[in-house]
C-alpha positions as CSV (number, residue, x, y, z in Angstrom):
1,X,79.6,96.1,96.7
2,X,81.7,94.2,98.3
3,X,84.9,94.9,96.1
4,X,84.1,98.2,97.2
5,X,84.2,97.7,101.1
6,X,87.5,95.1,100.9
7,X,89.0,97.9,98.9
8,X,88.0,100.6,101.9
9,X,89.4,97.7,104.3
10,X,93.0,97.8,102.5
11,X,93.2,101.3,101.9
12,X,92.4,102.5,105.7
13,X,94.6,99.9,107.1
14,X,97.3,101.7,105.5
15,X,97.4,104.3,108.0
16,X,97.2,102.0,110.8
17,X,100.3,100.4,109.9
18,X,102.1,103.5,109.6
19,X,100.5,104.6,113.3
20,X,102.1,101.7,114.5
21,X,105.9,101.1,113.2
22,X,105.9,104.7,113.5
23,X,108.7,106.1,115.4
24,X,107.4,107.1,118.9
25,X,107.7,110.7,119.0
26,X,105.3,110.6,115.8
27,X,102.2,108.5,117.5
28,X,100.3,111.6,119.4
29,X,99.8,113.4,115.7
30,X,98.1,110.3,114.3
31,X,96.7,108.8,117.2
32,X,93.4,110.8,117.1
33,X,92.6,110.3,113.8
34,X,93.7,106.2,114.2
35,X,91.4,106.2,117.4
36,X,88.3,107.7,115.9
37,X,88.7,107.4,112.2
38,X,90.5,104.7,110.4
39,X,89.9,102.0,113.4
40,X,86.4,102.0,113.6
41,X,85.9,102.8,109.9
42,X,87.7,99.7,109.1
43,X,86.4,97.6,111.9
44,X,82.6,98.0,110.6
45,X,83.8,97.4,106.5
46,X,85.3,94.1,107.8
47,X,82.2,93.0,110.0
48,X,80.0,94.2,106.5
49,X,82.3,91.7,104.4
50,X,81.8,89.2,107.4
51,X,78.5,89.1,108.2
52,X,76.8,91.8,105.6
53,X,74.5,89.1,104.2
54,X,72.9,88.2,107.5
55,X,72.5,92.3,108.0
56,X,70.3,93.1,104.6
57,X,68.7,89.5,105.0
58,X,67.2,91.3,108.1
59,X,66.6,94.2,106.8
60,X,64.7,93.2,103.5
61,X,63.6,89.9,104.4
62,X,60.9,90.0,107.2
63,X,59.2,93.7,107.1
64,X,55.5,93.3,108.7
């Protein structure tokens, strides 16, 4: 699993690279789907490959 989300974390960061050495006339056709898209998409696969154990511990661990 997570091969999976590092592999999601290199392949969307791809486009936020391009977003940004972009020249500047290019940025408002990518910025919405940056903004809302790739950012946050990568932002939660790296905090999974951070902290995802403490996450399903939670979940699976203490159920009353």
């Amino acid at each position: 699993m997570r091969t999976f989300f590092r592999w999601v974390h290199i392949v969307l960061s791809i486009p936020i690279v391009g977003y940004i050495y972009s020249p500047f006339e290019e940025i408002p056709k990518y910025a919405p789907a940056v903004r809302f898209v790739f950012l946050p998409v990568m932002v939660v696969s790296g905090l999974w490959m951070w902290k995802g154990h403490v996450v399903r511990r939670l979940i699976s661990g203490r159920q009353e």
